[in-house]
N, CA, C and O of each residue as an XYZ file, in Angstrom:
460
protein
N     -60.436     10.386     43.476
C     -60.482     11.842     43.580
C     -60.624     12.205     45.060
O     -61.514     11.728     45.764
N     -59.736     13.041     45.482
C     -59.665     13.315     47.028
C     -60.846     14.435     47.005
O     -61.371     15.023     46.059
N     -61.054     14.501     48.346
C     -62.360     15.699     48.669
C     -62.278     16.626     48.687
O     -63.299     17.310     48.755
N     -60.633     17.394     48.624
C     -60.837     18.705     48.283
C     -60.953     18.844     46.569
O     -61.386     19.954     46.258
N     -60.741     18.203     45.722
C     -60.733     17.669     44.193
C     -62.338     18.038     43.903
O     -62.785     18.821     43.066
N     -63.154     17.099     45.007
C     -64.637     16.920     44.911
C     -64.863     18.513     45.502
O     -65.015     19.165     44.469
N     -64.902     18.892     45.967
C     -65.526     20.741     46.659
C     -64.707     21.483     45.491
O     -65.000     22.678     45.468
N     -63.857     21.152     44.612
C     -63.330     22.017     44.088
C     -63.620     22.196     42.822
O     -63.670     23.385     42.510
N     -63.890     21.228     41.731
C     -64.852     20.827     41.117
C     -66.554     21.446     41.180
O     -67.136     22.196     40.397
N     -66.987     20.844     42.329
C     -68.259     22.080     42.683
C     -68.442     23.187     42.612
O     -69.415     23.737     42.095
N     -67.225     23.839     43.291
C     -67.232     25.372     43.605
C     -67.029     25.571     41.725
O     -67.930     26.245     41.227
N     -66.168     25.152     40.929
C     -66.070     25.593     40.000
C     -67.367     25.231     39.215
O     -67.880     26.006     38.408
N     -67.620     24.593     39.367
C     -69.244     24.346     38.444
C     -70.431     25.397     38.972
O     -71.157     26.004     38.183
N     -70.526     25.530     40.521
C     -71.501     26.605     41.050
C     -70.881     27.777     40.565
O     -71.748     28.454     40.013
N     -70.031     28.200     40.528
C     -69.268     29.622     39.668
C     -69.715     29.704     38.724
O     -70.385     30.721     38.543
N     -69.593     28.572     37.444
C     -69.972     28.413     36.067
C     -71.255     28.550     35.789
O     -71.731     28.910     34.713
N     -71.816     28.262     36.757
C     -73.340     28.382     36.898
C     -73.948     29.547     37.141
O     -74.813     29.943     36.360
N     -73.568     30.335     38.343
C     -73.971     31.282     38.534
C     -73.243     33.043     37.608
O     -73.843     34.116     37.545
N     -71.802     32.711     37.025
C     -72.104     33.591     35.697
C     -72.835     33.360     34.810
O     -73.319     34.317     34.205
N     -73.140     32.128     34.457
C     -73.986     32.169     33.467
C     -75.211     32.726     33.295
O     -75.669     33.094     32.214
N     -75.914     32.812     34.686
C     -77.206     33.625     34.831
C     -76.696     34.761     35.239
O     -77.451     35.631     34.806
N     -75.817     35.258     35.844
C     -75.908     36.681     35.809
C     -75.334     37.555     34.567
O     -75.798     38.645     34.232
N     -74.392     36.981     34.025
C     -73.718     37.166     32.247
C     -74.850     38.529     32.003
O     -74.730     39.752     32.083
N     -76.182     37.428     31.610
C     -77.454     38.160     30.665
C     -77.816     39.448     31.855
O     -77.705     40.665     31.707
N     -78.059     39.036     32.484
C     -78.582     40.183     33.913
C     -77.645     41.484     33.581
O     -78.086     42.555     33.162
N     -76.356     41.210     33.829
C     -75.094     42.428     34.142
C     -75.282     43.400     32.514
O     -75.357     44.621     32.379
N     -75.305     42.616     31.748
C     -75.589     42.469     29.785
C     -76.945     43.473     29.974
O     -76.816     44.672     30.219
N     -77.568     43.159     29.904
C     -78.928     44.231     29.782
C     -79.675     45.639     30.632
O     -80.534     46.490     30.399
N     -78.493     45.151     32.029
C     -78.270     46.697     33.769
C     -77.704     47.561     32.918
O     -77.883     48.770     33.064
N     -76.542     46.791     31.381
C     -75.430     47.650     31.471
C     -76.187     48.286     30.094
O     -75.745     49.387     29.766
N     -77.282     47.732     29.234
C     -77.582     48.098     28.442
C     -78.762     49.091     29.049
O     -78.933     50.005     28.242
N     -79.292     49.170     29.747
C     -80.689     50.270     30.101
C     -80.053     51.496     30.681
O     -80.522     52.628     30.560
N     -78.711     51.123     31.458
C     -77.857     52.251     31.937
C     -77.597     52.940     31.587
O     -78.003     54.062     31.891
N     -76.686     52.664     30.657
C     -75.698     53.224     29.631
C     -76.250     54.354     28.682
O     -75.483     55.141     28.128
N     -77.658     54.398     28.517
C     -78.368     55.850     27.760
C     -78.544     56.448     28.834
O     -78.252     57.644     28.863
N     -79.135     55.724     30.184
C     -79.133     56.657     31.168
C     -78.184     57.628     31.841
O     -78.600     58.686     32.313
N     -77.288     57.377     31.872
C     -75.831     57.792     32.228
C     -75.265     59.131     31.399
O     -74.801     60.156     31.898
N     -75.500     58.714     29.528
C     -75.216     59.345     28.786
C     -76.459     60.327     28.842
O     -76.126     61.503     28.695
N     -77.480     60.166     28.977
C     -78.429     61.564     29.140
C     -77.810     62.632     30.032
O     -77.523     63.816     29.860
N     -77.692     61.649     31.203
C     -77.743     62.797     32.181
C     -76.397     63.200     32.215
O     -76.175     64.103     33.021
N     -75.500     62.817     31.616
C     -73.838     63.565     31.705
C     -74.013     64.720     30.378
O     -73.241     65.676     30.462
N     -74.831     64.713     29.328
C     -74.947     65.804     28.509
C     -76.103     66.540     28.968
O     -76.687     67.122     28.054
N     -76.538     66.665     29.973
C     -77.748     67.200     30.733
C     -76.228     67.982     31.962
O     -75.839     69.103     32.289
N     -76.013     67.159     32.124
C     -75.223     67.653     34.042
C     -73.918     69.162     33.043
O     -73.816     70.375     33.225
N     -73.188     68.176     32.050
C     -72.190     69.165     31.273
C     -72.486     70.793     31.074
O     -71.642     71.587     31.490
N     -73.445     71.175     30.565
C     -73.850     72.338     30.307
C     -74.260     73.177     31.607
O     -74.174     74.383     31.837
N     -74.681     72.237     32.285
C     -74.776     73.274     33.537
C     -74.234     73.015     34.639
O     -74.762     73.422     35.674
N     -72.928     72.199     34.670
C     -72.077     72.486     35.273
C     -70.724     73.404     34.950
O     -69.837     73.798     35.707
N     -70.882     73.548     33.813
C     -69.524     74.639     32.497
C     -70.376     75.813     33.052
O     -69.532     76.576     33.523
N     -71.182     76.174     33.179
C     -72.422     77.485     33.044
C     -71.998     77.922     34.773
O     -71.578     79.019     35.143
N     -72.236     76.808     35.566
C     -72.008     77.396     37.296
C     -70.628     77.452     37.130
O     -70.157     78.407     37.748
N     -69.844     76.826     36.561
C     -68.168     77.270     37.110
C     -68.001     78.432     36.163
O     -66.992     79.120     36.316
N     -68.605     78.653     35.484
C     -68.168     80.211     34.553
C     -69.295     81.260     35.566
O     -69.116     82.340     35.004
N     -69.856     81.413     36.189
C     -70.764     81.721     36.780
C     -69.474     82.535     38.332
O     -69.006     83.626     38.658
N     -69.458     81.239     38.742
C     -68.759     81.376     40.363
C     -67.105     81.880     40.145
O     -66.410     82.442     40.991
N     -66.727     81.508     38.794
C     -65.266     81.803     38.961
C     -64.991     83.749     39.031
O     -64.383     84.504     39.790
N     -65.597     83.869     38.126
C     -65.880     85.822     38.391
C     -65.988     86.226     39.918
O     -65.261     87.172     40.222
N     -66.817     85.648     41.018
C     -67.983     85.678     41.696
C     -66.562     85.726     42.790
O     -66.201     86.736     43.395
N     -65.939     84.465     42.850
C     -64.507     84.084     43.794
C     -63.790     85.027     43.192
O     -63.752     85.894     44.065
N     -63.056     85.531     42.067
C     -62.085     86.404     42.027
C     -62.505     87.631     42.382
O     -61.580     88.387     42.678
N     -63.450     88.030     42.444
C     -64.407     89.430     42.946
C     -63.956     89.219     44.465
O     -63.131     89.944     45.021
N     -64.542     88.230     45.011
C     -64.001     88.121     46.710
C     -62.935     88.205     46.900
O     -62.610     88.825     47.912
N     -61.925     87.661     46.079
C     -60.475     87.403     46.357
C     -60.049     89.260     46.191
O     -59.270     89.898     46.899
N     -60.513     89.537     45.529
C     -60.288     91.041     44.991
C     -60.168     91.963     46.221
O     -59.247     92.741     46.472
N     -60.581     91.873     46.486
C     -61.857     93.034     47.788
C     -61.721     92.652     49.038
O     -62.206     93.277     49.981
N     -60.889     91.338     49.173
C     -60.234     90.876     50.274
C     -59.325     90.695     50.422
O     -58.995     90.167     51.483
N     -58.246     91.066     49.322
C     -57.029     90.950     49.681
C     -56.469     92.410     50.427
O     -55.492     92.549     51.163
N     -57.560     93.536     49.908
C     -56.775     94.651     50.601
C     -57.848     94.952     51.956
O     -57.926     96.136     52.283
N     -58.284     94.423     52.380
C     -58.915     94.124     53.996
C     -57.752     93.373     54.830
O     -57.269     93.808     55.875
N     -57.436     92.335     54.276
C     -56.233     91.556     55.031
C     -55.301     92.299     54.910
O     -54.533     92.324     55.872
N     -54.992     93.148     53.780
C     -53.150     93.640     53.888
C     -53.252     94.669     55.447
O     -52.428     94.725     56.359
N     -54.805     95.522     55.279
C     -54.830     96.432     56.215
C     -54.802     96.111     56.960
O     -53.711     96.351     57.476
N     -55.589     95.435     57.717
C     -55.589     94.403     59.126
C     -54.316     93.486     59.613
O     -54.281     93.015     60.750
N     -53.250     93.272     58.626
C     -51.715     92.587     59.002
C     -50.891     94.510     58.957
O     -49.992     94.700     59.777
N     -51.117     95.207     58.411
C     -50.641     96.328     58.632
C     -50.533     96.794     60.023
O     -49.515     96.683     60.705
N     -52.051     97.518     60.547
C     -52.771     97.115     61.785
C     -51.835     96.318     62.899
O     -51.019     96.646     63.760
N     -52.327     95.265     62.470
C     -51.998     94.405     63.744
C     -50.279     94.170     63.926
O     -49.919     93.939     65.081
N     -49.311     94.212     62.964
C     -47.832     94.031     63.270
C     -47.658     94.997     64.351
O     -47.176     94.736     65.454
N     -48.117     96.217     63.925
C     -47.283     97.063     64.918
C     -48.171     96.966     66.435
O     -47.621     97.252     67.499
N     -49.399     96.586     66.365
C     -50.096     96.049     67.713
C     -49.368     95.212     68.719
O     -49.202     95.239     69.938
N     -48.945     94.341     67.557
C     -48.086     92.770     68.042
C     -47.050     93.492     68.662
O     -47.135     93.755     69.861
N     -46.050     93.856     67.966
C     -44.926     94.566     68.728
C     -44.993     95.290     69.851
O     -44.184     95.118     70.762
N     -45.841     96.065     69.900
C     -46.329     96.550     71.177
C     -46.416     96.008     71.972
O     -45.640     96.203     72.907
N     -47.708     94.729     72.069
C     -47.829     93.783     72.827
C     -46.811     93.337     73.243
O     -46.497     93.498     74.423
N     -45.909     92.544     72.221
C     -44.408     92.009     72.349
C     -43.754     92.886     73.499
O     -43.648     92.482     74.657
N     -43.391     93.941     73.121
C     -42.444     95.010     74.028
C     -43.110     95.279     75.461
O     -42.344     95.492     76.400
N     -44.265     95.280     75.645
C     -45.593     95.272     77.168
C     -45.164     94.117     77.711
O     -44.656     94.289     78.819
N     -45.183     93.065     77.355
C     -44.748     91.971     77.849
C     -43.485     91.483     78.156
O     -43.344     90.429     78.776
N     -42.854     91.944     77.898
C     -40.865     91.569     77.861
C     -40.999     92.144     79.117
O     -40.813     91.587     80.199
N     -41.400     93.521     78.868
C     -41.397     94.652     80.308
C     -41.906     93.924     81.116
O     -41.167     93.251     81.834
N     -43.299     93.837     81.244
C     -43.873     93.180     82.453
C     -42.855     91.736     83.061
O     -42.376     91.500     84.170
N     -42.831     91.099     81.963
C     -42.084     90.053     82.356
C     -40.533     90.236     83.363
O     -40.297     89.523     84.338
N     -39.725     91.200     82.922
C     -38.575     91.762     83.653
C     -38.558     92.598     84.825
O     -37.627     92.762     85.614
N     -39.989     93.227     84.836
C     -40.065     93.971     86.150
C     -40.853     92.312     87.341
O     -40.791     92.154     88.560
N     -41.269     91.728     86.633
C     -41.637     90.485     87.669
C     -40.294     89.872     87.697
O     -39.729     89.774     88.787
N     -39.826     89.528     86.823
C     -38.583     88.842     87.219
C     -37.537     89.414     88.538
O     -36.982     88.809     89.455
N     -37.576     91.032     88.093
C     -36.729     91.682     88.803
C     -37.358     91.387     90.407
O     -36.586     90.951     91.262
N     -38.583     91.615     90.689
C     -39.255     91.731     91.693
C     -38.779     90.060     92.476
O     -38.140     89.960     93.523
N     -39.129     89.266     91.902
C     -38.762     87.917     92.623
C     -37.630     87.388     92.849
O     -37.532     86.399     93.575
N     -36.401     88.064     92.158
C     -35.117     87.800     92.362
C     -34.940     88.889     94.099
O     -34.466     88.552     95.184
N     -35.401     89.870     93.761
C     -35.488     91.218     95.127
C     -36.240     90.097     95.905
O     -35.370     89.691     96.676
N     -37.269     89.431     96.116
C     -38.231     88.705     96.983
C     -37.099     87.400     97.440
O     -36.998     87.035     98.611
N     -36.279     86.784     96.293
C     -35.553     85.987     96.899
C     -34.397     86.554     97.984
O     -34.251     86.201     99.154
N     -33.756     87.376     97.353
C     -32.545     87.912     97.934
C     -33.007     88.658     99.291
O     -32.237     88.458    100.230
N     -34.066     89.439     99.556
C     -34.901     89.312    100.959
C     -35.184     88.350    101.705
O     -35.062     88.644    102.894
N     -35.527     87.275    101.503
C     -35.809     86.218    102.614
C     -34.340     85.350    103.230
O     -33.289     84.996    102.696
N     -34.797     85.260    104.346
C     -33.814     84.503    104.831
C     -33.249     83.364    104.467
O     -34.071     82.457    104.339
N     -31.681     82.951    104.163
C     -31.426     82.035    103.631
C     -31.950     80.749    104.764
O     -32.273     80.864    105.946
N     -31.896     79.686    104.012
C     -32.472     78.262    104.869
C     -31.723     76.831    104.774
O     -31.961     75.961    103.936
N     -30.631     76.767    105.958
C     -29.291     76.397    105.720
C     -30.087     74.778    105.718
O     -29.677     74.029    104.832
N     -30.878     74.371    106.390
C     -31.497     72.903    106.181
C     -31.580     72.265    104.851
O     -31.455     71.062    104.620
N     -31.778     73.100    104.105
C     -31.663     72.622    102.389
C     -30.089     72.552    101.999
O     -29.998     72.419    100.778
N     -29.183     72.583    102.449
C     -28.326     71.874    102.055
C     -27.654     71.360    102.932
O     -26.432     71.413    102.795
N     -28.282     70.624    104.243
C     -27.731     69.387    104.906
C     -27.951     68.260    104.560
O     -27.065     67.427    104.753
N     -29.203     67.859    103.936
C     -29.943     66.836    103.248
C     -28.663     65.659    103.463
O     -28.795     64.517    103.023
């Protein structure tokens, strides 16, 4: 029998061994649990059905009462935006205009294209 034969053999006997003592152990965690578990899930059920019937009113009430705050405030603000939008195009074109006038004023500078 070669030596991995011999460690392999072992390992399977220390395996065999050690389910065997935990078998009963896992067997009786799962038996003391298992009412425990079931208490508290017919304990947790009722009053977790009770808070979501509770909060779901509670959220559609908010959703209610906030949807026409937002419509007003996107009402509001589009035509703000546009404004803004149109302030800015302007500003932007009277600077543009201004620095094209600032270029076309300065003296041309024939060294930049002797390079």
């Amino acid at each position: 029998m070669s030596q991995f034969d011999e460690m392999k053999k072992k390992a399977e006997g220390l395996l065999s061994t050690a389910w065997e003592k935990a078998e009963p152990i896992l067997k009786d965690a799962r038996e003391v649990a298992e009412p425990i578990y079931k208490d508290a899930k017919s304990k947790a059920t009722p009053i977790l059905k009770d808070a979501k019937d509770k909060a779901v009113p509670v959220l559609k009430d908010a959703r209610d009462r906030a949807k026409p705050l937002l419509k007003d405030a996107k009402d509001k603000a589009g035509p703000l935006l546009e404004n803004a939008k149109g302030k800015a195009s302007d500003l932007y074109g009277d600077v543009r205009t201004k620095l094209d006038e600032l270029k076309s004023d300065r003296p041309h500078d024939d060294r930049s294209s002797e390079g």
